[in-house]
PLY file of the C-alpha trace (Angstrom):
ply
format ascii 1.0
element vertex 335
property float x
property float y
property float z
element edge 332
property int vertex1
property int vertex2
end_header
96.46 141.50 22.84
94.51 137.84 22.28
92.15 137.43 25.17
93.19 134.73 27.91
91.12 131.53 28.09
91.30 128.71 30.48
91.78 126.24 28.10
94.37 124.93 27.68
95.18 125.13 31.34
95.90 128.77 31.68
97.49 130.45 35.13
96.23 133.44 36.49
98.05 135.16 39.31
95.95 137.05 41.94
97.62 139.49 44.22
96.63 139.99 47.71
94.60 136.85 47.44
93.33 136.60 51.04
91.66 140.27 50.42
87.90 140.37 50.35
87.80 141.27 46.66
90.10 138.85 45.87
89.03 135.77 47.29
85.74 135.61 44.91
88.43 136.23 41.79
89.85 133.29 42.88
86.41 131.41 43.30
85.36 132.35 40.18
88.89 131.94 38.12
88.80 128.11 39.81
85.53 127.73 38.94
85.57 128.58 34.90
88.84 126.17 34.68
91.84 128.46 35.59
94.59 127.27 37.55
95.12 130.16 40.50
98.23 131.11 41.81
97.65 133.79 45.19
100.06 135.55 47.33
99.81 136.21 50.18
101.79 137.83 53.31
102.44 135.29 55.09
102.32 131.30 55.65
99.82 131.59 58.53
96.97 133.70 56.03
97.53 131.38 53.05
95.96 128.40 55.88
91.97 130.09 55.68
92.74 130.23 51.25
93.68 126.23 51.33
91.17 124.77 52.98
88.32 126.79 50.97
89.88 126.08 47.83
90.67 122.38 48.83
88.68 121.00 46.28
90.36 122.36 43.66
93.49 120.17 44.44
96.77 121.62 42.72
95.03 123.88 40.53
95.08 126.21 43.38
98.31 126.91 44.70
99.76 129.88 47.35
103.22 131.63 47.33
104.80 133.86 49.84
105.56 137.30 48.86
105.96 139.77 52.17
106.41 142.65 50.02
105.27 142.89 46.35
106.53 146.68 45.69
109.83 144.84 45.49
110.79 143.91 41.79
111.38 139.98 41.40
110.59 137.92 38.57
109.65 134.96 40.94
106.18 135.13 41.80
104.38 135.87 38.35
106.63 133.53 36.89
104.96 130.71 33.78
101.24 132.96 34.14
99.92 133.51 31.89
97.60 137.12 33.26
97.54 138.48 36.78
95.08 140.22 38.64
96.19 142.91 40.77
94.10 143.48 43.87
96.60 144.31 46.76
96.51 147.65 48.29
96.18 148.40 51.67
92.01 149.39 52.42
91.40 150.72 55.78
90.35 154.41 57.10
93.26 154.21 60.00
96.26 155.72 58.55
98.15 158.93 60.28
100.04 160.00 57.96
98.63 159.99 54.09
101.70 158.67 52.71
101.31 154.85 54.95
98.67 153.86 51.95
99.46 155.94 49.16
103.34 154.71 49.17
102.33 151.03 49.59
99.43 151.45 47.19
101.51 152.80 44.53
104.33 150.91 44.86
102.72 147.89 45.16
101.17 148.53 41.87
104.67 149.71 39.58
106.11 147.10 41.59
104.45 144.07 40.22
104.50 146.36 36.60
108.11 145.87 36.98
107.99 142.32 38.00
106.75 141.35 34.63
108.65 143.41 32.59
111.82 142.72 34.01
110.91 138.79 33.19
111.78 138.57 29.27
110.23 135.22 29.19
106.93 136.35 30.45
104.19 134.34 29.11
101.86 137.28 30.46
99.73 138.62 28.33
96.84 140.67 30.36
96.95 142.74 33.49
93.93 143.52 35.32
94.16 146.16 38.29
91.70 147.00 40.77
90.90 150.16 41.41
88.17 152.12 43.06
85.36 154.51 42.58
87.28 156.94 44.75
89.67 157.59 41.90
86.63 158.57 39.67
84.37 160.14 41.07
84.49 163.55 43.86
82.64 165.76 45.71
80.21 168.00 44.22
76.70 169.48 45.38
75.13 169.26 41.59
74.25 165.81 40.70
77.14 164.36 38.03
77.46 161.26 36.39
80.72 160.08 35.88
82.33 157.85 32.98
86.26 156.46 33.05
87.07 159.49 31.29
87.26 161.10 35.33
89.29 161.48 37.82
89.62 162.24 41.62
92.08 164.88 41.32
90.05 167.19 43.89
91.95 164.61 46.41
94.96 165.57 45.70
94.19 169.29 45.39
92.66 168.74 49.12
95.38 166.77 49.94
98.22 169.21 48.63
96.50 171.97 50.52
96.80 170.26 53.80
100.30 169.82 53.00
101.43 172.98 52.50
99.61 174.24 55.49
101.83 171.75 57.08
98.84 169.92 58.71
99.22 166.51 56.41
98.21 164.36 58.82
95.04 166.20 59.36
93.95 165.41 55.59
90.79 163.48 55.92
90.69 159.92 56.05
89.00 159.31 52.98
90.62 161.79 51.31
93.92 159.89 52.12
92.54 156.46 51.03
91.19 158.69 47.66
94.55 159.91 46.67
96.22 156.50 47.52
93.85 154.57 45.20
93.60 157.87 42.47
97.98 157.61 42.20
98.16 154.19 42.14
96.01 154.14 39.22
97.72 156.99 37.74
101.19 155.56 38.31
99.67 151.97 36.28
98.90 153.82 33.25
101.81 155.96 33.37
104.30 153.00 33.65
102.71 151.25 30.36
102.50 154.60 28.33
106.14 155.35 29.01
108.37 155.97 26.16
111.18 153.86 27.58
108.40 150.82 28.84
106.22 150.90 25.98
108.58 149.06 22.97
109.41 146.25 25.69
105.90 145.53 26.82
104.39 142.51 25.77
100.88 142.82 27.38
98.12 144.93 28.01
96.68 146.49 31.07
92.95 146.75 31.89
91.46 148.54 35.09
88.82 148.40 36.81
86.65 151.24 38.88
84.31 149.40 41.62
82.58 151.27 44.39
83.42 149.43 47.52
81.33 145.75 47.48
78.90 144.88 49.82
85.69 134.41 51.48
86.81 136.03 54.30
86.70 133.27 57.50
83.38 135.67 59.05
83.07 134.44 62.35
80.35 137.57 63.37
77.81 139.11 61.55
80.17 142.30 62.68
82.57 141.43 60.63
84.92 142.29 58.72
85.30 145.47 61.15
86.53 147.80 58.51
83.71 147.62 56.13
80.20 149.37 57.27
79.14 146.11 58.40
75.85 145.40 60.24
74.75 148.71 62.32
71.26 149.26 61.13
69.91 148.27 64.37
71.71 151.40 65.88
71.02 153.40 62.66
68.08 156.07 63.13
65.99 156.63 59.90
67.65 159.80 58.55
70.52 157.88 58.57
69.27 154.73 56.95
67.39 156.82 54.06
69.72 159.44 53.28
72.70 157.67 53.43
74.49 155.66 50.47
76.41 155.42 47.35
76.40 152.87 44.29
76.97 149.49 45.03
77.85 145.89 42.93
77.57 142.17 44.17
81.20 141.18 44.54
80.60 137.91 42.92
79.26 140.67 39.97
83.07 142.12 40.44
85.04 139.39 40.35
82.67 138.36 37.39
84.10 141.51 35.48
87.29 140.59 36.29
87.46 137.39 34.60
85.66 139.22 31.98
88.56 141.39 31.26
90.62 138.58 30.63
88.48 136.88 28.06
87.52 140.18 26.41
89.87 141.36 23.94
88.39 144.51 23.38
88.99 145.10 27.33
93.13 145.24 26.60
93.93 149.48 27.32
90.71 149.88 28.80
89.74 151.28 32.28
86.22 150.25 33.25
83.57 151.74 35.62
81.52 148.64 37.32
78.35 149.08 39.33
75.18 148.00 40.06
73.55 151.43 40.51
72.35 153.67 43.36
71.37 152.63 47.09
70.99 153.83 50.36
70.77 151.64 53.24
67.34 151.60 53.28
66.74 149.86 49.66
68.63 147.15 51.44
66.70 147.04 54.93
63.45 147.31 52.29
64.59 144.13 50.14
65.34 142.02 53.29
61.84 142.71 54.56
60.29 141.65 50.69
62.01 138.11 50.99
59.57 135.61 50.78
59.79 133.25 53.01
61.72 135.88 55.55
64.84 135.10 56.42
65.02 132.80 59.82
67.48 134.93 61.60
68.76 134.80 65.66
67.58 139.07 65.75
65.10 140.80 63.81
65.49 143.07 60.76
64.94 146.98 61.42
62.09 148.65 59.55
62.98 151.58 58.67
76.06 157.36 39.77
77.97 155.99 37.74
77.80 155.63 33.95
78.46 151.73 33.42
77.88 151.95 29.80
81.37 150.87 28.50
82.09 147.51 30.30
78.25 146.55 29.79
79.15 147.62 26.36
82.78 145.53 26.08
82.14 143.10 28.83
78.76 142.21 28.58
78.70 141.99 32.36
75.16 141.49 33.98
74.49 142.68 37.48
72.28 141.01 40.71
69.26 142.54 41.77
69.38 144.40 44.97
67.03 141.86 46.30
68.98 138.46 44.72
72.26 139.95 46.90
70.24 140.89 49.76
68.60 137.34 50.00
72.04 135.07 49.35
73.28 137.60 52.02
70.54 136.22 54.64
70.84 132.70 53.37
74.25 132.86 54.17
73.05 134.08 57.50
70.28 131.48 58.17
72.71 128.98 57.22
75.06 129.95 60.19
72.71 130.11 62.96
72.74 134.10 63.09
0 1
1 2
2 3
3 4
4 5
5 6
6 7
7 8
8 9
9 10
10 11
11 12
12 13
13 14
14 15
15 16
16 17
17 18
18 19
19 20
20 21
21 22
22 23
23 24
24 25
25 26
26 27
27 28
28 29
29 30
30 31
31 32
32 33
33 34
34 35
35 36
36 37
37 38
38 39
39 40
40 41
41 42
42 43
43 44
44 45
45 46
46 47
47 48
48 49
49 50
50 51
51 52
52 53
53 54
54 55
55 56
56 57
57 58
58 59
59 60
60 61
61 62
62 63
63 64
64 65
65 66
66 67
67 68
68 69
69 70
70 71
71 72
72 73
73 74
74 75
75 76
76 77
77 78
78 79
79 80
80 81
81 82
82 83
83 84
84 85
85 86
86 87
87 88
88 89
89 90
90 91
91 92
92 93
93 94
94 95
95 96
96 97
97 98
98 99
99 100
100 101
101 102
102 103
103 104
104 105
105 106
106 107
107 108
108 109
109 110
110 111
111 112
112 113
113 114
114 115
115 116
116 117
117 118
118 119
119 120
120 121
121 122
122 123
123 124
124 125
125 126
126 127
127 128
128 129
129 130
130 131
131 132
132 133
133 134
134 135
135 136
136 137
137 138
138 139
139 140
140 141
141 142
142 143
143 144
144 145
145 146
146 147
147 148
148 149
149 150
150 151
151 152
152 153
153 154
154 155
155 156
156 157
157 158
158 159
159 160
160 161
161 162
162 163
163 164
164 165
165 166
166 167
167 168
168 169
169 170
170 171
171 172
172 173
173 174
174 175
175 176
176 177
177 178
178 179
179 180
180 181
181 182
182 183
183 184
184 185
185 186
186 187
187 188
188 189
189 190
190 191
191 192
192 193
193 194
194 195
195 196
196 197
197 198
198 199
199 200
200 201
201 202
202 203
203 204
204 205
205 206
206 207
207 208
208 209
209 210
210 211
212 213
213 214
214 215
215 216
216 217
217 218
218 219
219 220
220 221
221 222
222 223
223 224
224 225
225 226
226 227
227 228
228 229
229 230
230 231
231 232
232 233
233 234
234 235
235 236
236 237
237 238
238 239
239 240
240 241
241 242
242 243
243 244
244 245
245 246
246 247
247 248
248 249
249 250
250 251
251 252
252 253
253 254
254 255
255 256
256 257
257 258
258 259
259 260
260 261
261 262
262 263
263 264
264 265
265 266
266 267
267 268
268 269
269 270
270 271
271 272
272 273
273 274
274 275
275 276
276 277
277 278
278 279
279 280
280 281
281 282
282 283
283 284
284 285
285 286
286 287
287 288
288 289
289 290
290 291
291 292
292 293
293 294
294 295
295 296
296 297
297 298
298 299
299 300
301 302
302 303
303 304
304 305
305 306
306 307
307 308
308 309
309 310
310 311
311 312
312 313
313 314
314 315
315 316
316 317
317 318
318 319
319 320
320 321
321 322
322 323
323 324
324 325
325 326
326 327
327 328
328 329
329 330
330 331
331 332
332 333
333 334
Protein backbone atom coordinates (compact mmCIF):
# COMPACT_ATOMS: atom_id res chain seq x y z
CA UNK A 1 0.00 0.00 0.00
CA UNK A 2 1.26 3.91 -0.73
CA UNK A 3 2.44 5.30 2.55
CA UNK A 4 0.07 8.00 4.26
CA UNK A 5 1.30 11.62 4.35
CA UNK A 6 -0.19 14.60 5.96
CA UNK A 7 -0.36 16.52 3.07
CA UNK A 8 -2.88 17.07 1.68
CA UNK A 9 -4.77 17.17 4.93
CA UNK A 10 -4.82 13.55 5.80
CA UNK A 11 -7.07 12.01 8.94
CA UNK A 12 -5.75 9.65 11.19
CA UNK A 13 -8.00 7.94 13.68
CA UNK A 14 -6.52 7.02 17.13
CA UNK A 15 -8.33 4.57 19.30
CA UNK A 16 -8.42 4.81 22.96
CA UNK A 17 -7.08 8.30 22.62
CA UNK A 18 -7.10 9.36 26.29
CA UNK A 19 -4.63 6.17 26.94
CA UNK A 20 -1.11 7.01 27.95
CA UNK A 21 0.35 5.67 24.71
CA UNK A 22 -2.01 7.29 22.82
CA UNK A 23 -2.08 10.71 23.81
CA UNK A 24 1.70 11.36 22.47
CA UNK A 25 0.33 9.66 18.92
CA UNK A 26 -1.92 12.28 18.94
CA UNK A 27 0.77 15.00 19.89
CA UNK A 28 2.93 13.93 17.46
CA UNK A 29 0.23 13.16 14.46
CA UNK A 30 -0.98 17.08 15.27
CA UNK A 31 2.25 18.15 15.29
CA UNK A 32 3.68 16.77 11.67
CA UNK A 33 0.24 18.23 10.05
CA UNK A 34 -2.38 15.40 10.54
CA UNK A 35 -5.79 16.12 11.36
CA UNK A 36 -6.65 13.62 14.58
CA UNK A 37 -9.77 12.11 15.13
CA UNK A 38 -9.78 10.16 19.02
CA UNK A 39 -12.35 8.15 20.72
CA UNK A 40 -12.91 7.98 23.59
CA UNK A 41 -15.42 6.36 26.31
CA UNK A 42 -17.09 8.87 27.27
CA UNK A 43 -17.95 12.80 27.00
CA UNK A 44 -16.50 13.55 30.46
CA UNK A 45 -12.65 11.90 29.35
CA UNK A 46 -12.66 13.57 25.92
CA UNK A 47 -12.70 17.21 28.39
CA UNK A 48 -8.61 16.57 29.67
CA UNK A 49 -7.88 15.63 25.33
CA UNK A 50 -9.56 19.24 24.32
CA UNK A 51 -8.06 21.49 26.26
CA UNK A 52 -4.37 20.00 25.59
CA UNK A 53 -4.95 19.85 22.07
CA UNK A 54 -6.73 23.34 22.01
CA UNK A 55 -4.35 24.81 19.89
CA UNK A 56 -4.80 22.72 17.25
CA UNK A 57 -8.37 24.15 16.65
CA UNK A 58 -10.58 21.69 14.42
CA UNK A 59 -7.81 19.67 13.32
CA UNK A 60 -8.32 17.81 16.47
CA UNK A 61 -11.60 16.51 16.95
CA UNK A 62 -13.20 13.67 19.64
CA UNK A 63 -16.05 11.11 19.02
CA UNK A 64 -17.89 8.93 21.39
CA UNK A 65 -17.59 5.31 20.97
CA UNK A 66 -18.54 3.29 24.48
CA UNK A 67 -17.70 0.13 22.94
CA UNK A 68 -15.42 -0.32 19.86
CA UNK A 69 -15.62 -4.36 19.68
CA UNK A 70 -18.99 -3.46 18.19
CA UNK A 71 -18.87 -3.31 14.26
CA UNK A 72 -20.07 0.25 12.91
CA UNK A 73 -18.84 2.03 10.05
CA UNK A 74 -19.31 5.43 11.92
CA UNK A 75 -16.33 6.26 13.73
CA UNK A 76 -13.42 5.53 11.15
CA UNK A 77 -15.49 7.00 8.67
CA UNK A 78 -13.51 9.70 5.64
CA UNK A 79 -9.74 8.53 7.49
CA UNK A 80 -7.68 8.03 5.86
CA UNK A 81 -5.25 5.33 8.54
CA UNK A 82 -6.07 4.54 12.14
CA UNK A 83 -4.03 3.74 14.94
CA UNK A 84 -5.22 1.17 17.18
CA UNK A 85 -4.16 1.58 20.79
CA UNK A 86 -7.24 0.56 22.97
CA UNK A 87 -6.98 -2.41 25.12
CA UNK A 88 -7.62 -2.58 28.54
CA UNK A 89 -3.79 -2.38 30.61
CA UNK A 90 -4.04 -3.04 34.21
CA UNK A 91 -2.77 -6.13 36.51
CA UNK A 92 -6.43 -6.27 38.37
CA UNK A 93 -8.44 -8.67 36.49
CA UNK A 94 -10.11 -11.98 38.25
CA UNK A 95 -10.91 -13.81 35.77
CA UNK A 96 -8.38 -13.98 32.53
CA UNK A 97 -11.04 -13.67 30.11
CA UNK A 98 -12.14 -9.60 31.52
CA UNK A 99 -8.94 -8.40 29.24
CA UNK A 100 -8.36 -10.97 26.83
CA UNK A 101 -12.21 -10.77 25.51
CA UNK A 102 -12.12 -6.93 25.42
CA UNK A 103 -8.59 -6.94 24.06
CA UNK A 104 -9.40 -9.12 21.27
CA UNK A 105 -12.49 -7.97 20.40
CA UNK A 106 -11.69 -4.63 20.50
CA UNK A 107 -9.07 -5.31 17.99
CA UNK A 108 -11.35 -7.63 15.11
CA UNK A 109 -13.84 -5.22 16.04
CA UNK A 110 -12.47 -2.09 14.60
CA UNK A 111 -10.90 -4.79 11.67
CA UNK A 112 -14.46 -5.18 10.91
CA UNK A 113 -15.37 -1.61 11.16
CA UNK A 114 -13.35 -0.83 8.14
CA UNK A 115 -14.04 -3.56 6.13
CA UNK A 116 -17.57 -3.50 6.43
CA UNK A 117 -17.24 0.39 5.10
CA UNK A 118 -16.83 -0.16 1.14
CA UNK A 119 -16.03 3.42 0.80
CA UNK A 120 -13.15 3.35 3.14
CA UNK A 121 -10.58 5.77 2.23
CA UNK A 122 -8.28 3.73 4.76
CA UNK A 123 -5.36 2.69 3.64
CA UNK A 124 -2.92 1.73 6.78
CA UNK A 125 -3.62 0.14 10.11
CA UNK A 126 -1.26 0.42 12.83
CA UNK A 127 -1.90 -1.77 16.10
CA UNK A 128 -0.25 -1.61 19.28
CA UNK A 129 0.91 -4.35 20.77
CA UNK A 130 3.30 -5.32 23.48
CA UNK A 131 6.53 -6.97 24.31
CA UNK A 132 4.54 -9.47 26.32
CA UNK A 133 3.36 -11.09 23.12
CA UNK A 134 7.09 -11.57 22.08
CA UNK A 135 9.04 -12.31 24.35
CA UNK A 136 8.71 -15.23 27.64
CA UNK A 137 10.26 -16.63 30.35
CA UNK A 138 13.44 -18.37 30.10
CA UNK A 139 16.61 -18.74 32.48
CA UNK A 140 19.23 -18.66 29.32
CA UNK A 141 19.66 -15.25 28.01
CA UNK A 142 17.55 -14.96 24.40
CA UNK A 143 17.16 -12.30 22.13
CA UNK A 144 14.07 -12.05 20.50
CA UNK A 145 13.06 -10.72 16.86
CA UNK A 146 9.13 -10.37 15.53
CA UNK A 147 9.55 -13.72 14.29
CA UNK A 148 8.39 -14.75 18.36
CA UNK A 149 5.79 -15.28 20.20
CA UNK A 150 4.41 -15.57 23.83
CA UNK A 151 2.76 -18.76 23.41
CA UNK A 152 4.27 -20.11 26.87
CA UNK A 153 1.19 -17.77 28.16
CA UNK A 154 -1.19 -19.55 26.85
CA UNK A 155 0.37 -22.96 27.55
CA UNK A 156 0.47 -21.53 31.36
CA UNK A 157 -2.69 -20.22 30.96
CA UNK A 158 -4.43 -23.45 29.45
CA UNK A 159 -2.89 -25.40 32.27
CA UNK A 160 -4.56 -23.39 34.91
CA UNK A 161 -7.63 -23.96 33.09
CA UNK A 162 -7.89 -27.34 32.95
CA UNK A 163 -6.91 -27.68 36.53
CA UNK A 164 -9.97 -25.63 36.89
CA UNK A 165 -8.08 -22.90 38.87
CA UNK A 166 -8.37 -20.05 35.90
CA UNK A 167 -8.64 -17.40 37.99
CA UNK A 168 -5.51 -18.30 39.76
CA UNK A 169 -3.45 -17.78 36.37
CA UNK A 170 -1.01 -15.09 37.17
CA UNK A 171 -1.66 -11.63 36.58
CA UNK A 172 0.77 -11.05 34.05
CA UNK A 173 0.29 -14.07 32.54
CA UNK A 174 -3.39 -12.96 31.98
CA UNK A 175 -2.44 -9.48 30.63
CA UNK A 176 0.32 -11.74 28.31
CA UNK A 177 -2.23 -13.89 26.70
CA UNK A 178 -4.73 -10.92 26.32
CA UNK A 179 -2.16 -8.80 24.42
CA UNK A 180 -0.40 -12.27 22.61
CA UNK A 181 -4.43 -13.15 21.08
CA UNK A 182 -5.26 -9.93 20.26
CA UNK A 183 -2.33 -9.74 18.12
CA UNK A 184 -2.88 -13.11 16.84
CA UNK A 185 -6.56 -12.54 16.10
CA UNK A 186 -5.21 -9.00 13.88
CA UNK A 187 -3.16 -10.99 11.64
CA UNK A 188 -5.47 -13.76 11.39
CA UNK A 189 -8.46 -11.51 10.33
CA UNK A 190 -6.27 -9.88 7.33
CA UNK A 191 -4.77 -13.31 6.19
CA UNK A 192 -8.22 -14.86 5.95
CA UNK A 193 -9.24 -16.40 2.79
CA UNK A 194 -12.72 -14.90 2.90
CA UNK A 195 -11.15 -11.11 4.23
CA UNK A 196 -8.20 -11.04 2.17
CA UNK A 197 -9.78 -10.28 -1.69
CA UNK A 198 -11.98 -7.42 0.04
CA UNK A 199 -9.23 -5.69 1.94
CA UNK A 200 -8.09 -2.56 0.74
CA UNK A 201 -5.29 -1.75 3.30
CA UNK A 202 -2.51 -3.00 5.10
CA UNK A 203 -1.86 -3.71 8.70
CA UNK A 204 1.39 -2.90 10.57
CA UNK A 205 2.10 -3.81 14.35
CA UNK A 206 3.97 -2.77 16.67
CA UNK A 207 5.88 -4.67 19.81
CA UNK A 208 6.80 -1.93 22.65
CA UNK A 209 7.89 -2.91 26.12
CA UNK A 210 5.74 -0.93 28.44
CA UNK A 211 6.97 3.11 28.22
CA UNK A 212 8.30 4.89 30.91
CA UNK A 213 -0.59 13.43 28.39
CA UNK A 214 -2.22 11.98 31.05
CA UNK A 215 -3.68 15.10 33.51
CA UNK A 216 -0.63 13.85 36.39
CA UNK A 217 -1.64 15.56 39.32
CA UNK A 218 1.17 13.39 41.69
CA UNK A 219 4.41 12.29 41.01
CA UNK A 220 2.48 8.80 42.07
CA UNK A 221 0.75 8.75 39.30
CA UNK A 222 -0.64 7.07 37.03
CA UNK A 223 -1.15 4.27 39.86
CA UNK A 224 -0.98 1.35 37.53
CA UNK A 225 2.36 1.91 36.05
CA UNK A 226 5.59 1.27 38.46
CA UNK A 227 5.56 4.82 39.14
CA UNK A 228 7.88 6.58 41.64
CA UNK A 229 8.89 3.97 44.59
CA UNK A 230 12.61 4.16 44.56
CA UNK A 231 12.64 5.90 47.76
CA UNK A 232 11.10 2.65 49.33
CA UNK A 233 13.17 0.47 46.92
CA UNK A 234 16.26 -1.29 48.74
CA UNK A 235 19.34 -1.75 46.41
CA UNK A 236 18.87 -5.39 45.34
CA UNK A 237 15.82 -4.26 44.16
CA UNK A 238 16.87 -1.15 42.33
CA UNK A 239 19.95 -3.08 40.59
CA UNK A 240 18.56 -6.29 39.75
CA UNK A 241 15.40 -5.32 38.69
CA UNK A 242 14.30 -4.25 34.99
CA UNK A 243 13.47 -4.92 31.48
CA UNK A 244 13.96 -2.91 28.08
CA UNK A 245 12.52 0.29 27.92
CA UNK A 246 11.67 3.23 24.96
CA UNK A 247 10.80 7.04 25.43
CA UNK A 248 7.12 7.12 24.55
CA UNK A 249 7.56 10.19 22.52
CA UNK A 250 10.29 7.47 20.70
CA UNK A 251 6.89 5.19 20.37
CA UNK A 252 4.55 7.30 19.18
CA UNK A 253 7.49 8.47 16.85
CA UNK A 254 7.41 4.83 15.31
CA UNK A 255 4.01 5.02 14.99
CA UNK A 256 3.76 7.81 12.69
CA UNK A 257 6.62 6.16 11.12
CA UNK A 258 4.60 3.25 10.09
CA UNK A 259 2.34 5.33 8.33
CA UNK A 260 4.81 7.15 6.17
CA UNK A 261 6.88 4.00 5.58
CA UNK A 262 5.73 1.94 2.85
CA UNK A 263 7.89 -0.78 3.40
CA UNK A 264 6.19 -0.96 7.05
CA UNK A 265 2.62 -2.24 5.23
CA UNK A 266 2.49 -6.40 6.57
CA UNK A 267 5.08 -5.77 8.94
CA UNK A 268 5.13 -6.38 12.77
CA UNK A 269 7.88 -4.38 14.44
CA UNK A 270 9.87 -4.82 17.72
CA UNK A 271 10.62 -1.10 19.24
CA UNK A 272 12.99 -0.45 22.11
CA UNK A 273 15.48 1.49 23.45
CA UNK A 274 17.53 -1.32 25.04
CA UNK A 275 18.16 -2.78 28.52
CA UNK A 276 17.67 -1.02 32.07
CA UNK A 277 17.22 -1.63 35.48
CA UNK A 278 16.07 0.92 37.79
CA UNK A 279 19.22 1.82 38.78
CA UNK A 280 20.59 3.14 35.19
CA UNK A 281 17.74 5.51 35.78
CA UNK A 282 18.39 6.58 39.56
CA UNK A 283 22.30 6.78 38.06
CA UNK A 284 21.31 9.25 35.06
CA UNK A 285 19.18 11.51 37.37
CA UNK A 286 22.15 11.90 39.67
CA UNK A 287 24.62 12.78 36.26
CA UNK A 288 22.23 15.78 35.32
CA UNK A 289 24.06 18.76 35.29
CA UNK A 290 22.69 21.27 36.83
CA UNK A 291 20.60 18.61 39.21
CA UNK A 292 17.28 18.70 39.00
CA UNK A 293 15.57 21.31 41.65
CA UNK A 294 13.13 18.90 43.08
CA UNK A 295 10.63 19.26 46.50
CA UNK A 296 12.54 15.48 47.80
CA UNK A 297 15.79 14.18 47.04
CA UNK A 298 16.86 11.49 44.54
CA UNK A 299 17.93 7.97 46.12
CA UNK A 300 21.49 6.83 45.51
CA UNK A 301 21.53 3.68 45.05
CA UNK A 302 16.61 -7.74 24.88
CA UNK A 303 15.22 -7.19 22.16
CA UNK A 304 16.52 -7.32 18.58
CA UNK A 305 15.30 -3.82 17.09
CA UNK A 306 17.05 -4.39 13.90
CA UNK A 307 14.02 -4.41 11.48
CA UNK A 308 12.11 -1.12 12.27
CA UNK A 309 15.65 0.70 12.67
CA UNK A 310 16.11 -1.03 9.41
CA UNK A 311 12.44 0.02 7.70
CA UNK A 312 11.67 2.89 9.96
CA UNK A 313 14.70 4.56 10.49
CA UNK A 314 13.50 5.30 14.00
CA UNK A 315 16.16 6.90 16.41
CA UNK A 316 15.90 6.40 20.12
CA UNK A 317 16.58 9.00 23.42
CA UNK A 318 19.34 8.44 25.58
CA UNK A 319 18.58 7.07 28.93
CA UNK A 320 19.82 10.28 30.31
CA UNK A 321 17.86 12.82 27.57
CA UNK A 322 14.41 10.87 29.01
CA UNK A 323 15.55 10.87 32.45
CA UNK A 324 16.29 14.72 32.39
CA UNK A 325 12.87 15.94 30.35
CA UNK A 326 11.36 13.57 33.03
CA UNK A 327 12.79 15.94 35.97
CA UNK A 328 12.22 19.06 33.96
CA UNK A 329 8.84 18.17 33.79
CA UNK A 330 9.12 17.75 37.50
CA UNK A 331 10.96 21.03 38.36
CA UNK A 332 8.53 22.69 36.27
CA UNK A 333 5.58 21.57 38.60
CA UNK A 334 6.91 22.39 41.89
CA UNK A 335 7.62 18.58 42.83
Amino acid sequence: MPAVQPEPPCKVLVSGATGYIATWVVQTLLERGYSVRGTVRSAAKGEHLKKVFASYGDKFEVIVVEDISKVSIHFPSRVDAIEHTASPVHLNAVDPDELIIPAVNGTVGMLKSVLKDESTKVKRVVITSSGAAVLRDDPMPLTFTELDWNDQCLEILKKFTQEGRKNETPDMVKYQASKTLAERSAWEFVSSPENQPRIKWDLVTFNPPFPAIHEVTTPCFPQQSDGVKANAACNDFLANTGTCWIDVRDLAEAHTLALETEAAGGERFIVSSGLWKWQDFIDAANDLNPPPKLSTTLPVGCFNTAKADRVLGLKYRSMAETTKDIFADYEARGW
